[in-house]
C-alpha positions, 0 to 999 in steps of 0.5 A: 540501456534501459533508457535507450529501450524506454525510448524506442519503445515509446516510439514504436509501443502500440498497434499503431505503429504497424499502420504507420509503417504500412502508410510509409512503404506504401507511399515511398514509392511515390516519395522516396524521401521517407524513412519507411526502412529506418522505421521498420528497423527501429521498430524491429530492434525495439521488439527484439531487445524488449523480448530478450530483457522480458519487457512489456508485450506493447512492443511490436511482433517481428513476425506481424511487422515482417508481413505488413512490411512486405505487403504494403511494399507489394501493394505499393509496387502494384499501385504505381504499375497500375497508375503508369499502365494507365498514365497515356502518353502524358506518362509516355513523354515524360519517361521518354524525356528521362534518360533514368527512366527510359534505361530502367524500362528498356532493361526490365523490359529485356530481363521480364522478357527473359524470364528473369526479375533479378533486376526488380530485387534489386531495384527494391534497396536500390535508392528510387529503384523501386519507383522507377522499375515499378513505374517502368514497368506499368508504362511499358504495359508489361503483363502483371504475372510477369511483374508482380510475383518478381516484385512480391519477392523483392517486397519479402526480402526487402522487409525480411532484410530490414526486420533481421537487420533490427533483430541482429542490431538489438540482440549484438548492441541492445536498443539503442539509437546507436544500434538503429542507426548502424542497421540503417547503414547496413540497409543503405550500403545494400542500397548502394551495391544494389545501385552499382549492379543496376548500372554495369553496362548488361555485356553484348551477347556474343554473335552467332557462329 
């Protein structure tokens, strides 16, 4: 156990991790290729099981892992909105060529214009979720006060899902790959249900009697 901590604090010890988490977040919407998720639970779970066996303070803090987590995740949200707002019919065609895309917009379009943003929550775990609500939304021109307090939620409960996700794995199974890789799949299978509720067909309303 204590060679499996040493490990994993060796990979999260310092401040340096908190940007590098951040750069990560940040960028996934663009490359939803990296592992911004495993890296935060990895470093979660390395802060956890250090503190539980009173290792050395180079470890991450939840509490400031949490808050950079859901920012970057807010900032990139935001960025890829504002470049999709200002994208110009170049942006247009190549949405209108996705059938993913074209669906994602039509259906943030009808939820924001309803007043909910359940969709925008889910999208974030959700895989390429993020990016394509994000940067539907920024084309479809949507406001940003319908948009971005949704996509502020989605960004808390996204980081605070995936820093509990490290807490539980480090308190049940210690700090071990083992435990980091469970915790990863926990994060995916929410992925695929969030996935599955994005994709049932949204029933017709019912005619007007």
């Amino acid at each position: 156990m204590l060679d499996s901590l040493g490990s994993l604090r060796s990979l999260t010890a310092g401040p340096w991790i908190y940007p590098v988490v951040a750069t990560s977040i940040l960028l996934d919407v663009f490359l939803p290729v990296l592992p911004s998720g495993f890296l935060v639970i990895t470093a979660a779970t390395a802060a956890t099981a250090a503190t539980a066996t009173a290792a050395s303070p180079d470890v991450p803090s939840l509490l400031a892992l949490l808050l950079c987590a859901a920012t970057a995740s807010v900032l990139g949200d935001f960025l890829a909105y504002r470049l999709a707002r200002r994208g110009g019919a170049r942006l247009d065609r190549a949405i209108a060529r996705s059938r993913r895309l074209s669906l994602a917009q039509e259906r943030l379009g009808t939820a924001l214009a309803r007043g909910g943003g359940l969709l925008v929550v889910l999208a974030r775990f959700a895989p390429a979720g993020r990016s394509v609500v994000s940067l539907g939304a920024g084309a479809a021109k949507r406001r940003s006060k319908e948009f971005l307090p949704w996509s502020a939620l989605a960004g808390v409960t996204w980081a605070s899902y995936s820093v509990g996700l490290g807490w539980l794995g480090g308190q049940w199974l210690g700090a071990t790959w083992f435990s980091a890789g469970v915790s990863t799949l926990a994060l995916f299978l929410a992925g695929g249900l969030a996935a599955y509720l994005i994709r049932r067909p949204v029933a017709a309303p019912a005619p007007a009697s």
